[in-house]
C-alpha positions as MATLAB code, in Angstrom:
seq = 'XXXXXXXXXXXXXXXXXXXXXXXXXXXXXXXXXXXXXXXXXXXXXXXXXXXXXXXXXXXXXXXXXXXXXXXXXXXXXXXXXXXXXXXX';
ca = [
      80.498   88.480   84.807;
      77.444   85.919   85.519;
      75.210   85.949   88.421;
      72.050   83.771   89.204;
      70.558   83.044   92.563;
      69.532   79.979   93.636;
      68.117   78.378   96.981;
      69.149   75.950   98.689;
      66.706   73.198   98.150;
      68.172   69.857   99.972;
      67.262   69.183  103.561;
      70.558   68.840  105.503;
      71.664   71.884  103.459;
      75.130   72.278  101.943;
      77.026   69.963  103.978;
      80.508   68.482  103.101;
      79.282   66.338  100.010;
      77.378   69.527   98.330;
      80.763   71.497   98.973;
      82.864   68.732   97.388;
      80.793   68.556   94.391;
      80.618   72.415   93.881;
      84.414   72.241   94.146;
      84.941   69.693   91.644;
      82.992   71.285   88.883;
      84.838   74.252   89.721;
      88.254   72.896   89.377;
      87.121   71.307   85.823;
      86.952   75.610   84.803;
      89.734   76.569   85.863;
      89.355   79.764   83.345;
      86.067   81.065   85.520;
      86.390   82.366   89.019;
      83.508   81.317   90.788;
      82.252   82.776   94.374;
      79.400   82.055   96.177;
      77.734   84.214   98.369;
      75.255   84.117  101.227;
      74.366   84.468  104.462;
      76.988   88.000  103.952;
      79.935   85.708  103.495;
      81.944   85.782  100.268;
      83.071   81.679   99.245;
      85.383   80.734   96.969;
      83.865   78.325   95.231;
      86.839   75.819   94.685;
      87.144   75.809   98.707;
      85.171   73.455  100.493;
      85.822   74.419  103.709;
      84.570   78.051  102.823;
      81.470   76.935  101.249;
      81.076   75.015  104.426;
      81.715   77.874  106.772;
      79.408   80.143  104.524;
      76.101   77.811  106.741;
      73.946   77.752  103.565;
      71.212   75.428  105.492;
      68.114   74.607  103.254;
      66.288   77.646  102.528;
      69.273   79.945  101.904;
      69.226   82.471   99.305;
      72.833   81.737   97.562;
      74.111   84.071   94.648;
      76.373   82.582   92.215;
      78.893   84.853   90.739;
      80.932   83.766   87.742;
      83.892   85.663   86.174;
      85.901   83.994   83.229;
      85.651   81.831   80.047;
      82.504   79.767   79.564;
      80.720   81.905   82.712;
      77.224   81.079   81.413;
      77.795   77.858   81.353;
      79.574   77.394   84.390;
      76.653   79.293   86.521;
      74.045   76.944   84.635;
      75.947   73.690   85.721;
      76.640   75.105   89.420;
      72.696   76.315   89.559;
      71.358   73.059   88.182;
      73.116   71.301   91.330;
      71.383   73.189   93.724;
      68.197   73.366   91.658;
      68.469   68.899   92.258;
      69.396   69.121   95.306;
      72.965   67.259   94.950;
      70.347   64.483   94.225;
      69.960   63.765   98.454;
];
């Protein structure tokens, strides 16, 4: 297991696009379980709607927990998105 926490950098926060893109690198590993967490709430990260309903605004402390094949990689990929700020 991989963690690494990141914040959430872009202004409007993690809105439906963000979620959509988290989801879709997700679903390309489908070895790794992937959760998010913050604001207490547990996401899964191939969910958008959860990742939605978790209200990571910008600011947000999110930890990204991987489990599975490739885990380092997958937390580096899913960190670098939030690091650009889902380039908004």
């Amino acid at each position: 297991m991989v963690t690494k926490k990141v914040t959430v950098v872009n202004e409007q926060g993690v809105h439906m696009r963000p979620a959509g893109i988290i989801a879709k690198v997700v679903k390309e590993h489908p070895e790794c379980e992937v959760t998010l967490i913050a604001n207490g709430k547990e996401a899964k990260a191939k969910a958008p709607m959860q990742i939605m309903a978790a209200c990571m605004k910008q600011g947000c402390e999110v930890e990204i927990v991987c489990n599975g094949a490739d885990e380092q990689a997958v937390v580096d990929e899913i960190a670098a998105l939030f690091e650009s700020g889902f380039d908004e």
